[in-house]
C-alpha positions in Angstrom: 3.5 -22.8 -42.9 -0.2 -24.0 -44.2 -3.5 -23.8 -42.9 -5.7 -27.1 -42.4 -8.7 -28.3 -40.8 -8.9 -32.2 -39.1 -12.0 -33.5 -37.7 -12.0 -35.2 -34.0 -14.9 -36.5 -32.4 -17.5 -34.8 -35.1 -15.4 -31.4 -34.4 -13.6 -29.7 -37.0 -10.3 -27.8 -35.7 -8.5 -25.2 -37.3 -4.9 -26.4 -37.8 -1.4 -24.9 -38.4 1.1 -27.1 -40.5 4.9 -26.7 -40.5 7.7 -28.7 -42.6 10.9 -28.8 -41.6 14.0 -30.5 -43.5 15.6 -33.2 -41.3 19.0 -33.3 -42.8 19.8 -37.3 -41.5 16.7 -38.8 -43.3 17.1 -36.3 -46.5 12.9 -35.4 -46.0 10.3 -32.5 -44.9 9.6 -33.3 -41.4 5.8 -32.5 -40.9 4.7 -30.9 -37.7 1.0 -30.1 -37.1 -0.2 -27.7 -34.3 -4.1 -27.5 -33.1 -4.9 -23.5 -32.9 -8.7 -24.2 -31.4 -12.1 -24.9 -32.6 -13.1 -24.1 -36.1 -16.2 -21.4 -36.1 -15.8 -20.3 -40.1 -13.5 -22.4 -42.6 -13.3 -19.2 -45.6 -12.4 -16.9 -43.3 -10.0 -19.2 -41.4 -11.7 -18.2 -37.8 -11.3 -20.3 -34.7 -12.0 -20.0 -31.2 -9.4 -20.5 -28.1 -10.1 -21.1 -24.7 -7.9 -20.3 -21.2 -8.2 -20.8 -17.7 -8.0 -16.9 -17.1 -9.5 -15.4 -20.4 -13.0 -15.5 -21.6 -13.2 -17.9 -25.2 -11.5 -15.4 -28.0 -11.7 -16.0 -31.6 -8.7 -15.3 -33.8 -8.5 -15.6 -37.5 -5.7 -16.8 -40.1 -6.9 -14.7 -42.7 -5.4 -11.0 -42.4 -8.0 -10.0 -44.8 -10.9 -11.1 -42.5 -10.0 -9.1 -39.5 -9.8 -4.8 -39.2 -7.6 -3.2 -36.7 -10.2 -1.6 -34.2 -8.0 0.2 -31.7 -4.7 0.1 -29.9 -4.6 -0.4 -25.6 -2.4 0.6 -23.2 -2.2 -3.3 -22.4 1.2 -4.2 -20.0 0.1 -2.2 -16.7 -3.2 -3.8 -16.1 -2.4 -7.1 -17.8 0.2 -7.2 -14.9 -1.7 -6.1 -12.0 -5.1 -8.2 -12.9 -2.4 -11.3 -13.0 -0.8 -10.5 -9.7 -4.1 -10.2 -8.0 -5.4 -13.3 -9.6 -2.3 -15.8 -8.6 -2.6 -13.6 -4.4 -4.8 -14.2 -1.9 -6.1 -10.6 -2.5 -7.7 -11.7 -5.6 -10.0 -14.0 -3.6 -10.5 -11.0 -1.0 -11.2 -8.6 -3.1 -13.6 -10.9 -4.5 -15.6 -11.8 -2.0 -16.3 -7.6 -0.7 -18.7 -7.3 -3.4 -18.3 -10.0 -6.3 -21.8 -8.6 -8.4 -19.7 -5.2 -8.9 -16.0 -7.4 -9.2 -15.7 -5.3 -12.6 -15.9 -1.6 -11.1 -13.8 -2.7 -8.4 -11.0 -4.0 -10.6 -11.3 -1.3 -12.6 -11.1 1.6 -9.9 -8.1 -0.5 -8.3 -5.9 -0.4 -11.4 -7.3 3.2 -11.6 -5.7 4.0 -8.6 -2.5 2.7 -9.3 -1.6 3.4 -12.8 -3.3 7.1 -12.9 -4.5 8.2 -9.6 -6.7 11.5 -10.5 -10.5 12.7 -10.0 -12.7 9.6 -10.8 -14.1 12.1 -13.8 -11.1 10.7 -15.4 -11.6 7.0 -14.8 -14.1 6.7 -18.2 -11.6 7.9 -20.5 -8.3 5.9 -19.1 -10.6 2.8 -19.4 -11.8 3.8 -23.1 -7.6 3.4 -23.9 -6.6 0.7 -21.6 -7.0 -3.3 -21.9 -9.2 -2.6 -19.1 -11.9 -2.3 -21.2 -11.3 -5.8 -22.4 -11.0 -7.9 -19.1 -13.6 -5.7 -16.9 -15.8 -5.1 -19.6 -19.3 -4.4 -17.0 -17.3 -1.6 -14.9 -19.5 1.7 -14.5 -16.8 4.3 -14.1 -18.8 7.4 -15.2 -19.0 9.8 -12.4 -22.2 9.5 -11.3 -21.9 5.9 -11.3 -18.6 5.8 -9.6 -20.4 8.0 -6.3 -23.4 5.0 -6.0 -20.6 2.6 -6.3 -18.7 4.6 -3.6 -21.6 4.5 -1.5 -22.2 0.3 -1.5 -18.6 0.0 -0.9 -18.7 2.0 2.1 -21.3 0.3 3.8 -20.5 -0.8 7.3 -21.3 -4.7 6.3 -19.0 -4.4 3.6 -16.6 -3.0 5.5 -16.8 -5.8 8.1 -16.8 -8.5 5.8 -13.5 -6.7 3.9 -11.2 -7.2 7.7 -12.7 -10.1 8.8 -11.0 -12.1 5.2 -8.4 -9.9 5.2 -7.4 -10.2 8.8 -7.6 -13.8 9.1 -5.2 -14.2 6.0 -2.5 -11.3 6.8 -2.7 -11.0 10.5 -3.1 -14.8 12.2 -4.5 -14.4 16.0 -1.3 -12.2 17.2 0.1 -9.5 16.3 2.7 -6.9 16.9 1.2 -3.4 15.5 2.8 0.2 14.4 -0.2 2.7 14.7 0.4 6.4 13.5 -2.6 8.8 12.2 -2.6 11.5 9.4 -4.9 14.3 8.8 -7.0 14.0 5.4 -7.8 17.9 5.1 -11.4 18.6 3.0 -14.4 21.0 3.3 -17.3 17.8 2.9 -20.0 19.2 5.1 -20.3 15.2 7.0 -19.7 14.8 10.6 -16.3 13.0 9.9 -15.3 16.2 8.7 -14.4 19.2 11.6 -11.7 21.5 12.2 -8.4 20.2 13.9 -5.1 21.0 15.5 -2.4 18.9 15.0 1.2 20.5 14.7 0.4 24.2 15.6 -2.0 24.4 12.3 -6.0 24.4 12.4 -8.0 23.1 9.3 -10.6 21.0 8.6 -9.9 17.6 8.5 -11.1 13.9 8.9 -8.5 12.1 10.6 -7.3 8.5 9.0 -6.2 5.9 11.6 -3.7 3.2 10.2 -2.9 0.1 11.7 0.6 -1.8 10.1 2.4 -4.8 11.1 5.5 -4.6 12.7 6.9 -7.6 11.2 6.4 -6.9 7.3 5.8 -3.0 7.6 2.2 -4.0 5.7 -1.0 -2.3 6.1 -3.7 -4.3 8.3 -6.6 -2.1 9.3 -7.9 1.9 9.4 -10.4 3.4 10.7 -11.3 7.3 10.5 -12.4 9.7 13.0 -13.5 13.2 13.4 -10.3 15.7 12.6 -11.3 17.5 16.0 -10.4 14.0 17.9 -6.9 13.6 19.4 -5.0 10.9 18.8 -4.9 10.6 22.2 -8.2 9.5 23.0 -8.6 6.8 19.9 -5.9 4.0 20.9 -8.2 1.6 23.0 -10.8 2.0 20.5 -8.2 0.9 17.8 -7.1 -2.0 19.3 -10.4 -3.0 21.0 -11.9 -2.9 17.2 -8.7 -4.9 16.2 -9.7 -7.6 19.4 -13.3 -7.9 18.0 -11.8 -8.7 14.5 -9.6 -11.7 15.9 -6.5 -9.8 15.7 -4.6 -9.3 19.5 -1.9 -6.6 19.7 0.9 -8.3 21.7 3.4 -5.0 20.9 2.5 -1.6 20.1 4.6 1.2 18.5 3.3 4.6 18.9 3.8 7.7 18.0 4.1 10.6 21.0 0.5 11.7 20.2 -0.9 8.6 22.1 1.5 9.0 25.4 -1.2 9.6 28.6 -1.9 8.3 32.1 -5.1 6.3 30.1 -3.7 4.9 27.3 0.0 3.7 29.4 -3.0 1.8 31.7 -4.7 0.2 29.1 -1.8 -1.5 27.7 -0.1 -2.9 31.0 -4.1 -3.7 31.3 -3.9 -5.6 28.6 -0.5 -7.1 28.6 0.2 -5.4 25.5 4.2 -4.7 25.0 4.5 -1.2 23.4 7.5 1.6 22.6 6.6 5.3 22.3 8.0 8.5 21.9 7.5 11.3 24.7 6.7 14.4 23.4 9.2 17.0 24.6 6.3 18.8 26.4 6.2 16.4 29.6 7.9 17.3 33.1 9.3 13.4 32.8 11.2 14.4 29.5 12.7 17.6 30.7 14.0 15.9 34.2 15.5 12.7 32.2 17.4 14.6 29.8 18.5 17.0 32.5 19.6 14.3 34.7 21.4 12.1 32.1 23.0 15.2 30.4 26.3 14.7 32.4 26.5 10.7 31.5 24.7 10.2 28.1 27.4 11.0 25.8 30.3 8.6 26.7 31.5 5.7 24.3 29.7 2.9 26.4 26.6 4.6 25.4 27.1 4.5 22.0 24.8 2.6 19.5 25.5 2.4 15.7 22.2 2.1 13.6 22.8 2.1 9.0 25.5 4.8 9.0 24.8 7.1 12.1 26.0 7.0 15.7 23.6 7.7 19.0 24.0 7.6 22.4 21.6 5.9 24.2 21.0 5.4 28.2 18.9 3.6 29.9 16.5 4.0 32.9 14.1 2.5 34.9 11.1 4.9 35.4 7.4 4.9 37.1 4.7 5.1 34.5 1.8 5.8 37.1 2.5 3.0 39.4 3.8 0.6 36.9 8.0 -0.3 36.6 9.1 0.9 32.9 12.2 2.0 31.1 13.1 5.1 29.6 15.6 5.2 26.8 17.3 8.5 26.6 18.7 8.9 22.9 21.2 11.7 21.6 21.6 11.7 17.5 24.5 13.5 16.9 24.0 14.5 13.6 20.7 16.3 14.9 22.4 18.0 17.8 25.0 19.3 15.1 22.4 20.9 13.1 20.4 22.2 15.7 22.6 23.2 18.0 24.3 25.6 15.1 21.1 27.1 14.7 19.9 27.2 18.0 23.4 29.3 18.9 22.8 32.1 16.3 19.5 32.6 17.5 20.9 32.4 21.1 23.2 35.7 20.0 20.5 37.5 18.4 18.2 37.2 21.2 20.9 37.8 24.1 19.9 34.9 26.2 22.1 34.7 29.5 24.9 32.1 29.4 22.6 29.8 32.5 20.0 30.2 29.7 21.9 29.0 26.4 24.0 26.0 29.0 20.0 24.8 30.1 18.6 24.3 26.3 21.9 23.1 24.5 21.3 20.0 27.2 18.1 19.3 24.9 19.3 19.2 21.3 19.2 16.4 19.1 17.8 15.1 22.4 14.9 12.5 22.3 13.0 9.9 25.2 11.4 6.8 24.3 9.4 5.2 27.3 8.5 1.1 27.1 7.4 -1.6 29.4 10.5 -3.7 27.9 13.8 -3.4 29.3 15.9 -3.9 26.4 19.5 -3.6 25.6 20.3 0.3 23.8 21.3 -1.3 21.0 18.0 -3.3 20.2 16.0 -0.4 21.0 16.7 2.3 18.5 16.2 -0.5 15.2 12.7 -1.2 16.6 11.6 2.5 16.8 12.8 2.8 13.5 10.7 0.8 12.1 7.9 3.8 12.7 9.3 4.8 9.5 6.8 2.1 7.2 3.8 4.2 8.6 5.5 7.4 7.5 6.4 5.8 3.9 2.7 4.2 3.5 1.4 7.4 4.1 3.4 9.5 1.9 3.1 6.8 -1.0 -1.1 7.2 -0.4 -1.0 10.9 -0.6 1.9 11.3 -3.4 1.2 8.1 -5.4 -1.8 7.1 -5.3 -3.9 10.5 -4.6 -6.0 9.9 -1.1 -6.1 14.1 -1.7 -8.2 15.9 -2.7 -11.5 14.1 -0.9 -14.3 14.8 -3.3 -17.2 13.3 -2.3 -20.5 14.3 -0.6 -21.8 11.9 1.5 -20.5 10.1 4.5 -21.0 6.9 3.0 -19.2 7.5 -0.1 -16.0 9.2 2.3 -15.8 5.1 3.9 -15.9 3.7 0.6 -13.5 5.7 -0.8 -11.4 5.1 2.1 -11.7 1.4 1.9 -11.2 1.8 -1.8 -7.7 3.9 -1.1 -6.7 1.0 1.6 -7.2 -1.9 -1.4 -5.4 -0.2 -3.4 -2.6 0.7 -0.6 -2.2 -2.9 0.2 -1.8 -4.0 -3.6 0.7 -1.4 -3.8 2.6 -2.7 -1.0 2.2 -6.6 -2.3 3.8 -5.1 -5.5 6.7 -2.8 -4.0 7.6 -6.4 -2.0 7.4 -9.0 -5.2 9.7 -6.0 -7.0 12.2 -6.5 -4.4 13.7 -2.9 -4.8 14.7 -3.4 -8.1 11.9 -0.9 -9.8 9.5 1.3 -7.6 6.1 0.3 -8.2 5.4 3.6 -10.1 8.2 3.0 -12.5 7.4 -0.6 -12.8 3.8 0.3 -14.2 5.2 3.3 -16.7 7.2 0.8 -18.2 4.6 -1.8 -18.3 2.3 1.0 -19.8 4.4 0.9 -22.8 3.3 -2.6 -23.8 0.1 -2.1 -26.2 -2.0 -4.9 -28.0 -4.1 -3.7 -31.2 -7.3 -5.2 -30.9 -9.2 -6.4 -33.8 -13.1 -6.2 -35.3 -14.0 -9.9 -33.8 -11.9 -8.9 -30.3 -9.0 -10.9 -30.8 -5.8 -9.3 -29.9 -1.9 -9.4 -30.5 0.6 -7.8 -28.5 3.5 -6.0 -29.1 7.0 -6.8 -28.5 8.2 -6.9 -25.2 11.1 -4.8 -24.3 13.9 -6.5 -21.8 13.0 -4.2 -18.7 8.9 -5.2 -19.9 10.2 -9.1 -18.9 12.3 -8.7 -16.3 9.3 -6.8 -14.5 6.7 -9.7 -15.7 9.6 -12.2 -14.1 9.6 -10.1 -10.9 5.9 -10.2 -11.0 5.7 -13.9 -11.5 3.4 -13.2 -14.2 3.6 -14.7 -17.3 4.9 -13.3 -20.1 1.9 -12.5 -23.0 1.9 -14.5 -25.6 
């Protein structure tokens, strides 16, 4: 291999030169490949240009260039590629394109570390983040203003409205479940609340999924000393105004009432929900179907359990709906063993232990859809991606502790935690179950480049799990 310089057009290019011995003709075969733009012919420097990359300069002459530093380089290589071949790219883009840097940099923040912001600096300072957002501001008190802009109600708006009208087309069927963000900020969002027997201060995050892919779509926070109860129409009235109409609704038992069941025949929305066990309507179905629920025309197989399931027709406050009396066995086991040795203990009367065993394992779900058992219990399962989204935002990618001071930075930090939710969720899908999203990224974290005194950079060898994520990724593999 030589080194050589050909002119073209009054431009001098740095040139590699190859010979290879061609056994048929009996000669060196020459080869000559065009490395870039000559800058500096003694030290053998030239410049390259991508489509993605800024112009880098690289050098032939080991002697010309210093190691600077070694970069974490695989985990955000990967993640600024997957966001630049999405749609999200251009979304996230257009929020607030001056700060484009910051944003990115917080984002793959989120992701790969997930702790206080006070930590964001010194991941950067060791990460090829520093390289491909080089204008992100991610010391504290730059990260709070930053926080603030983002939260902006404008900014908000303008977020949906792009993201909306590329995830969520004009109809939609939407799972809507809420989750308490616990705190002490002293902001109005932030008051004392009681959801499942237990009183704390909260601010209460509203999230609104699709049915059909189990993706996130929109949020929206409230007060912690706000039921559930009382936010639905706002939800999907806000979802109306963004283009987005909620043809079915899946809801959890905390937005069951007289109000809400109105609204949605109002509206001719479809919906499922769970009745809280509380209701006089519970206790008299399950009563009444305890004598015919458990017989094998009843039975419904969903993954590797069995239920019984009955149907009824019921009156939901002058409307005809159905109510779908469900009995999972393997619940009734477990709490009807426990519920027994309590029973002993506390010498109930036999009327009184024959009354509750009819409610174990026992649960209603009322609808406006009269649909067969079997269709019925699949659908409600899929309640289960608002559970999951949440737990991976709270576990994963740290929405707790809240720590900032000001209203406005509490909404940007949400909207901040929702980007990064929905990335999350675009990479768990391209995976396809093969590596968790958090296991993906350790292994990509593995990959370094060393960077050199002109910034030009080589990376190290890639391991066979490193490609195989890169394929799953559709990103290329680094050169």
């Amino acid at each position: 291999m030589a080194f050589c310089v050909k002119k073209k057009n009054g431009r001098e290019y740095a040139c590699e030169v190859t010979s290879k011995w061609n056994k048929e003709t009996k000669k060196y075969d020459r080869r000559t490949k065009y490395l870039g733009v000559l800058i500096d012919k003694e030290t053998r420097t030239y410049e390259r240009r991508y489509n993605v990359d800024k112009p880098r300069q690289y050098s032939l002459n080991p002697q010309a260039e210093q190691e600077k530093l070694i970069l974490d380089y695989g985990d955000t290589y990967a993640l600024r590629h997957v966001l630049a071949q999405s749609d999200l790219g251009k979304i996230y883009l257009s929020v607030m394109p001056a700060e484009q840097d910051t944003l990115n940099a917080l984002l793959c923040f989120k992701l790969l570390v997930g702790s206080a912001f006070d930590n964001a600096s010194v991941w950067h300072s060791g990460n090829y983040s520093q390289v491909v957002f080089p204008s992100a501001q991610l010391d504290g008190r730059r990260v709070s203003e930053f926080l603030k802009r983002l939260g902006a109600e404008g900014i908000q708006r303008k977020f949906f409205e792009a993201y909306l009208s590329k995830t969520a087309g004009t109809e939609s069927g939407v799972i809507i479940d809420s989750t308490g963000l616990p705190n002490e900020i002293d902001v109005p969002l932030s008051q004392f609340g009681n959801h499942g027997g237990e009183s704390e201060q909260e601010t209460r995050l509203i999230l609104v999924i699709a049915q059909q892919t189990g993706k996130p779509l929109y949020f929206r926070v409230v007060a912690g000393n706000i039921v559930d109860v009382s936010t639905l129409v706002t939800t999907m009235a806000e979802l109306s105004r963004l283009g987005v109409k909620s043809t079915f609704a899946l809801l959890d038992g905390g937005y069951y009432s007289e109000d809400n069941i109105k609204a949605l025949y109002g509206n001719g929305v479809s919906f499922l929900i769970r009745m809280h066990s509380g209701r006089v309507l519970y206790k008299e179905l399950v009563r009444d179907s305890a004598a015919g629920l458990e017989v094998p025309q009843n039975v419904v197989r969903y993954n590797k359990r069995a239920l019984f399931v009955e149907r009824r027709e019921v009156d939901l406050w002058g409307n005809k709906g159905f109510a779908y009396v469900c009995c999972d066995i393997k619940r009734k086991g477990v709490e009807t063993d426990r519920f027994l040795l309590e029973a002993l203990d506390d010498k109930l009367t036999d009327e009184e232990i024959a009354d509750r065993l009819k409610f174990k394992g026992k649960f209603v779900l009322i609808s406006n859809r009269e649909l067969p058992p079997h269709e019925i219990i699949p659908l409600y399962y899929t309640r289960q991606s608002a559970e999951q989204l949440f737990g991976i935002g709270k576990s994963q990618l740290n929405f707790l502790p809240l720590r900032v001071h000001s209203e406005e930075a509490l909404r940007g930090l949400l909207l901040l935690n929702f980007m990064a939710l929905i990335l999350q969720s675009h990479i768990q899908s391209l995976l396809s179950g093969k590596y968790s999203v958090e296991k993906a990224m350790a292994e990509l974290a593995n990959l370094h480049c060393k960077i050199y005194q002109n910034n030009s950079c080589v990376i190290q060898e890639l391991t066979k799990k490193q490609k195989e994520i890169l394929s799953l990724l559709k990103v290329t593999t680094p050169n």
